[in-house]
C-alpha positions in Angstrom: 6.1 -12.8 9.6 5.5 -8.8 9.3 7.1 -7.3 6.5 8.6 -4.6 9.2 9.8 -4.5 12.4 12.3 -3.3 15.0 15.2 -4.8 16.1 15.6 -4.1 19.7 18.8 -5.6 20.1 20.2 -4.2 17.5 17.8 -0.8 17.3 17.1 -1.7 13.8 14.0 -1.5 11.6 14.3 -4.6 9.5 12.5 -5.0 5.9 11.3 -8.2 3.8 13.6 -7.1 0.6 10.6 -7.2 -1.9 12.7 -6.6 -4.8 13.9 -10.4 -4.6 10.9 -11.6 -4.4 9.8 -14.4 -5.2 13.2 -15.7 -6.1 15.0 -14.7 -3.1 13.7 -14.4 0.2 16.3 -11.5 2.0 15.6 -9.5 5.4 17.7 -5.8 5.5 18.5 -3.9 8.4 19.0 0.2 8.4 20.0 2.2 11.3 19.5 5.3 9.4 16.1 7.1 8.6 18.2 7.9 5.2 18.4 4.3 4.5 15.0 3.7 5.8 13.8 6.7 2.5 16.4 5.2 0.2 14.5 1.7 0.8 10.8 3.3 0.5 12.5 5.2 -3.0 13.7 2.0 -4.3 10.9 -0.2 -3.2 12.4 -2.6 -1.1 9.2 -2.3 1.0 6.0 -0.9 -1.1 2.2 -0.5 -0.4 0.7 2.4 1.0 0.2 1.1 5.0 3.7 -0.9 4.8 5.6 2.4 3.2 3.6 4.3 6.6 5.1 2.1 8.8 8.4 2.5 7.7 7.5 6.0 8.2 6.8 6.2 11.7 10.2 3.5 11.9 12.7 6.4 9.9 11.2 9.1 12.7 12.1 6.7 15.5 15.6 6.1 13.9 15.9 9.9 13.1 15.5 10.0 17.0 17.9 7.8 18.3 20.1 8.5 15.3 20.4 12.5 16.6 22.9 13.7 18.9 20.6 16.3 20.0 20.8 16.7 24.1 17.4 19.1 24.2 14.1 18.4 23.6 13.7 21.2 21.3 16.9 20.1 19.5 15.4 16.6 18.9 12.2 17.9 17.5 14.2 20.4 15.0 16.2 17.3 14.0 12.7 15.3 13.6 11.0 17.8 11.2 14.2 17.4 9.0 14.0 14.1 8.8 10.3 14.1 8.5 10.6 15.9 5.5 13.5 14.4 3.8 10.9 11.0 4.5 7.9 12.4 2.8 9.7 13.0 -0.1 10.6 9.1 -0.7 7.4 8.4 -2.7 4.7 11.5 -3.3 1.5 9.4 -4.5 1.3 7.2 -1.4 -0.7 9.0 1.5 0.1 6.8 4.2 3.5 7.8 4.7 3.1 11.5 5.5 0.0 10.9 7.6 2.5 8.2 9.8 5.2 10.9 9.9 2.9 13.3 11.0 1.1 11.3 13.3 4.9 10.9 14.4 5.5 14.5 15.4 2.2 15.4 16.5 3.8 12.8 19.4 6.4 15.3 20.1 3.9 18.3 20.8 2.6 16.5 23.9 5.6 15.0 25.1 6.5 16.0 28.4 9.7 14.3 29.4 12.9 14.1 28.8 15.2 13.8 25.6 15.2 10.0 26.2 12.3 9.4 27.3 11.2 11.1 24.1 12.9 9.0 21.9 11.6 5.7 23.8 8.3 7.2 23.6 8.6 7.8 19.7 9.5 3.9 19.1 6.8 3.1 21.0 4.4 5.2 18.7 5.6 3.7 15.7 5.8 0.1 17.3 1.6 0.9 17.7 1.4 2.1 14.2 2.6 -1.0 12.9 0.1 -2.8 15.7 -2.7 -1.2 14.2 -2.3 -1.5 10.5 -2.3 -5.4 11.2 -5.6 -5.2 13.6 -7.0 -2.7 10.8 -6.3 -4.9 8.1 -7.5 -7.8 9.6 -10.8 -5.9 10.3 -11.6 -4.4 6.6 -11.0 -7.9 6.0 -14.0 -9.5 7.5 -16.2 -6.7 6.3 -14.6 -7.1 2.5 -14.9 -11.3 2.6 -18.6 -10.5 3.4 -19.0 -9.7 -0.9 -17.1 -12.5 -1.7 -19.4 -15.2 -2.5 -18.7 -19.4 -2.6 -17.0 -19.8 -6.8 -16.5 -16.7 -7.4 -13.4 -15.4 -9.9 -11.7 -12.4 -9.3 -9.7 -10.2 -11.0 -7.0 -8.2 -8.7 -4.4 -5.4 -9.7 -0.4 -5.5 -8.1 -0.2 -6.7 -4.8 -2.3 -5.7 -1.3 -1.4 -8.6 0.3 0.5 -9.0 4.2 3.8 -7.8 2.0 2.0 -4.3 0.9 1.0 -4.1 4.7 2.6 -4.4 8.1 1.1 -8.1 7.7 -2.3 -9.3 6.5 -3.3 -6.9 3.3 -6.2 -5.0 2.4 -7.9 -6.4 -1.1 -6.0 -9.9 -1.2 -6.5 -10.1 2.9 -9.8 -9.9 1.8 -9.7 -12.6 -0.6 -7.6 -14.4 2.1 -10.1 -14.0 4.6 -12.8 -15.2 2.4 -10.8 -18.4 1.5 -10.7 -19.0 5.7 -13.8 -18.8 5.6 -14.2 -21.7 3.5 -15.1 -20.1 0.1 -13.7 -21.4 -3.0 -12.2 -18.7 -5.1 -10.2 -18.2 -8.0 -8.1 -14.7 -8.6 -7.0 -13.8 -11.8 -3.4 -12.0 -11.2 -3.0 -9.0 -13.1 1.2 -9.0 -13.4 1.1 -5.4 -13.1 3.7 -3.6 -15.2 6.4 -2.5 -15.2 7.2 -3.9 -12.1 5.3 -7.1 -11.9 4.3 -6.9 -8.4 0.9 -9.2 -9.2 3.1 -11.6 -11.2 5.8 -11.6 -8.7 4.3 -10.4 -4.9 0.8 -11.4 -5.3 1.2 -15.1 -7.1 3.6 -15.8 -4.5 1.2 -14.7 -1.5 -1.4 -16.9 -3.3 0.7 -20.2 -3.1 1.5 -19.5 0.8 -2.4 -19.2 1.1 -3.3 -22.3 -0.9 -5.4 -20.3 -3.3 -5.6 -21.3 -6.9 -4.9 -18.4 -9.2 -3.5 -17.7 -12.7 -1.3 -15.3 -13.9 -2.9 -12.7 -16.8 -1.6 -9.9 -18.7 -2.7 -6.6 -17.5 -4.9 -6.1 -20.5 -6.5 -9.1 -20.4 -9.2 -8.4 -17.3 -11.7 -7.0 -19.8 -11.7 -9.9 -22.0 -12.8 -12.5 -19.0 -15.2 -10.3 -17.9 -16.6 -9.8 -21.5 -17.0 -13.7 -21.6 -19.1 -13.6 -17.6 -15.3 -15.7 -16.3 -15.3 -12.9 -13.7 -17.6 -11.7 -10.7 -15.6 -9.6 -9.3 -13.1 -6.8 -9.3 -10.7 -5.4 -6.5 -8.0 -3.7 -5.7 -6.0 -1.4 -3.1 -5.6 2.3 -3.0 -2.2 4.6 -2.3 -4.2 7.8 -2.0 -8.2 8.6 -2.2 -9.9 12.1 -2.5 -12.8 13.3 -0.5 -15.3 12.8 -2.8 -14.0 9.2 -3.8 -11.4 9.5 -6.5 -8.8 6.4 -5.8 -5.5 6.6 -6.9 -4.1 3.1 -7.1 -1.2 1.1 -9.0 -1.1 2.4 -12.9 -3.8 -0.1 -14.7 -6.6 0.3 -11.9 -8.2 2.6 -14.0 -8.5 0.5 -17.1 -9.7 -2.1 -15.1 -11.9 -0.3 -13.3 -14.0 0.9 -17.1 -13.6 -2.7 -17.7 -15.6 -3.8 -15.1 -18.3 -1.0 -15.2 -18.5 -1.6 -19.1 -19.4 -5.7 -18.1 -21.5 -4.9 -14.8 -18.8 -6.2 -12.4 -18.4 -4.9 -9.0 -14.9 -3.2 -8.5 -14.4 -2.6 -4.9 -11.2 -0.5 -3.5 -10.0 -1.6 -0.2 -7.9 0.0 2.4 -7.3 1.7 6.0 -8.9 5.3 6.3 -5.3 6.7 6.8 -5.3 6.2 3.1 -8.3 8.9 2.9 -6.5 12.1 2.0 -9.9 14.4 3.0 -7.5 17.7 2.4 -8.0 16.5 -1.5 -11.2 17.4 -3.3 -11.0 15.0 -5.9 -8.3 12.9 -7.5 -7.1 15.1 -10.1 -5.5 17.0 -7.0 -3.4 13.7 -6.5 0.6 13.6 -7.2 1.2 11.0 -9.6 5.1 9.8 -9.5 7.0 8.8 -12.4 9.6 6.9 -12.3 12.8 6.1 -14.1 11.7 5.2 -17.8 14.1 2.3 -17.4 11.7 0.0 -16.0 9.9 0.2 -18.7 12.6 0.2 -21.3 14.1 -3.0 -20.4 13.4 -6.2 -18.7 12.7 -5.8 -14.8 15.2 -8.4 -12.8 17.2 -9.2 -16.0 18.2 -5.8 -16.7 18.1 -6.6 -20.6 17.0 -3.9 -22.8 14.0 -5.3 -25.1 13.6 -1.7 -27.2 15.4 0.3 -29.4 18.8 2.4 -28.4 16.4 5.6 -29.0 13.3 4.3 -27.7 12.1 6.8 -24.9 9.4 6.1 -22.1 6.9 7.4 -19.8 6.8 5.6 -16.6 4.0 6.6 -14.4 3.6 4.4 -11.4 -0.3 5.5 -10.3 -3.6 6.4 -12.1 -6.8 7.8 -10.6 -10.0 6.2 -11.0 -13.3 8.0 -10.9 -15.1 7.3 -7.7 -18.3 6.9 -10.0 -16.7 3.5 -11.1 -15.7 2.3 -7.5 -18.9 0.3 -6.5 -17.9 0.4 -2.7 -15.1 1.5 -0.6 -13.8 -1.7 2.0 -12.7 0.0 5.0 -12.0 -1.0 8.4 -15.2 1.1 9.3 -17.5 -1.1 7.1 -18.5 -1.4 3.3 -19.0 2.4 2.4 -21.2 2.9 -0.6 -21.4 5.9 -2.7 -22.3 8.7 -2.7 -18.9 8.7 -0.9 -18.6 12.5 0.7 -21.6 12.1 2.3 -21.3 8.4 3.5 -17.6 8.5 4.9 -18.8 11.7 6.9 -21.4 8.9 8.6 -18.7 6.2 8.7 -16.5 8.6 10.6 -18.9 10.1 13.1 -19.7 6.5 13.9 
C-alpha cells in the first residue's frame, strides 16, 4: 500500500504513522494542511518524495479547507499555507518544489473557485502518481550495478515508506532482488532515530531479503575486510555541481567507501536536484531537538547525564567527488555532474 493517499469519502490525506514502526502498524487521517506540517515536523511520514507528496496533499487541503468564495481569495489563502508547509522541514527539497509545483497550478487555472480546488487534488493525486512511476524507473536503471552476491551497505531508509511507494536506493536493491540476484544489505540503524534499524529492516523482511543490522560506524570496518561491494544511499537535497545532502552519517560512509575503493551511488528523483544551489555548502541543514539524542528513542529513557547537552543535526553533505554516480530516473549519471545532468536533462 502507498504510504499516502486521499480519502475521497472522507476528503482526507491519510499517512502510514512511521513513528510506530515496526511495532505498530497505524494509518492517520488530517483534514488540515496544519496537521498535514505538524505530521512532516514530527516525522510521521519522512523521505524526501514521500514528505513532497504530503506537500502537494496540505495545498489541496489548504484549498478545500478555505472559505474563500474568489479565485483570487483562494490563491491568497494558498501562498499562506504554502509557506507555513515549507517551513515543516528546511533540508528536504522535495517539499517546496511539490508546493510550488502546486501554485504554479493556480496561475493557469481558468475556472471557477471549485473547479480550482478539484483541479488542485487532481495535481497532487498526479504527483503522488509520478513519484511511484519515477521510482520504479531509477529502479531498473540502479539494479543494472547491482551484481549476482553482492553485499551492500545502505544508510536510514529509501524504501516504498520514504516514497509515495516503491523507494529510490532500497527500490533499487528491491528491484535487483526481482530480478533474481542474491544480495545481502548491511542496515546502517541510522541514529538517532533508527530509521535503518527500524523502517529499512522491516521493508527488508516484507521483500524476503536477507540483511543484518550494523552500527552506523561499522560500514568502514566490512569494507576494510572486502565483506562489501557496494555502497548506496538516498538524497534529501543535491547541489548543481553534485554535492548530496542525505541522512546525517552519509558522509562518513561515503570517505569510507572511497578510502576501500567501493562504489557509493546516491539515488533519487531529479525533483531532489536543487539546481538554484551551487554546491552543498549552500544547503540548510536542520537540527532537531537534542532530545533524540539525549535519551532512548521509543522508550523515552534518558541514558546521559542530567547536564549532558547535545547537538542533533539530522543531514550532512557529501562531496560529489565521493558520489561515484547519481541513479536517477533519467539514467546512471556519472560525474563530472554539472555538465552531465545538463545532457540528462536536454535528453
Amino acid at each position: 500500500m502507498r504510504t499516502i493517499t486521499w480519502n475521497d469519502d472522507a476528503q482526507k490525506v491519510e499517512m502510514i504513522d512511521q513513528r510506530l514502526l515496526p511495532q505498530e502498524f497505524m494509518i492517520n487521517a488530517y483534514e488540515q494542511y496544519q496537521e498535514v506540517a505538524d505530521a512532516i515536523r514530527a516525522m510521521v511520514i519522512r523521505g524526501a518524495p514521500a514528505i513532497g507528496a504530503a506537500g502537494a496533499f496540505g495545498i489541496a487541503l489548504a484549498a478545500y479547507q478555505s472559505k474563500a468564495s474568489t479565485t483570487a481569495a483562494l490563491i491568497e489563502d494558498l501562498e499562506e499555507a504554502g509557506a507555513f508547509l515549507n517551513k515543516a522541514r528546511p533540508t528536504a527539497v522535495n517539499l517546496a518544489w511539490a508546493v510550488r509545483r502546486m501554485l504554479k497550478e493556480t496561475v493557469v487555472f481558468d475556472g471557477s473557485v471549485d473547479e480550482l480546488r478539484d483541479h488542485l487534488l487532481a495535481s497532487a493525486k498526479a504527483i503522488a502518481d509520478e513519484d511511484v512511476e519515477i521510482n520504479k524507473r531509477l529502479s531498473e536503471f540502479g539494479a543494472a550495478l547491482i551484481e549476482d552476491g553482492d553485499h551492500i551497505v545502505h544508510h536510514c531508509n529509501t524504501g516504498a515508506l520514504a516514497t509515495v511507494d516503491w523507494g529510490t536506493a532500497l527500490g533499487v536493491i528491491r528491484m535487483a532482488q526481482e530480478q533474481g540476484k542474491k544480495i545481502h544489505v548491511f542496515v546502517d540503524e541510522t541514529r538517532p532515530r533508527l530509521q535503518g534499524a527500524r523502517l529499512t529492516a522491516w521493508e527488508l523482511e516484507q521483500y524476503g531479503i536477507p540483511y543484518d543490522i550494523i552500527t552506523d560506524g561499522a560500514s568502514g570496518y566490512l569494507m576494510r575486510r572486502g565483506l562489501v561491494q557496494k555502497a548506496i544511499f538516498g538524497a534529501d537535497r543535491v547541489a548543481a555541481n553534485g554535492d548530496v545532502a542525505n541522512k546525517i552519517g552519509t558522509y562518513m560512509l561515503a570517505l569510507a567507501a572511497y578510502d576501500n575503493g567501493i562504489p557509493a551511488f546516491a539515488a533519487f528523483p531529479m525533483s531532489t536536484v536543487d539546481f538554484e544551489l551551487e554546491s552543498g555548502n549552500m544547503i540548510p541543514i536542520e537540527e532537531r531537538d537534542e532530545a533524540e539524542v539525549l535519551q532512548l528513542q521509543l522508550l523515552g529513557k534518558r541514558v546521559t547525564p542530567g547536564n549532558a547537552s547535545a547537538r542533533n543535526f539530522a543531514f550532512d553533505v557529501t562531496p560529489a567527488r565521493l558520489v561515484s554516480a547519481w541513479i536517477t530516473e533519467k539514467g546512471v549519471i556519472y560525474p563530472p555532474f554539472t555538465a552531465n545532468i545538463k545532457a540528462a536533462m536536454a535528453e
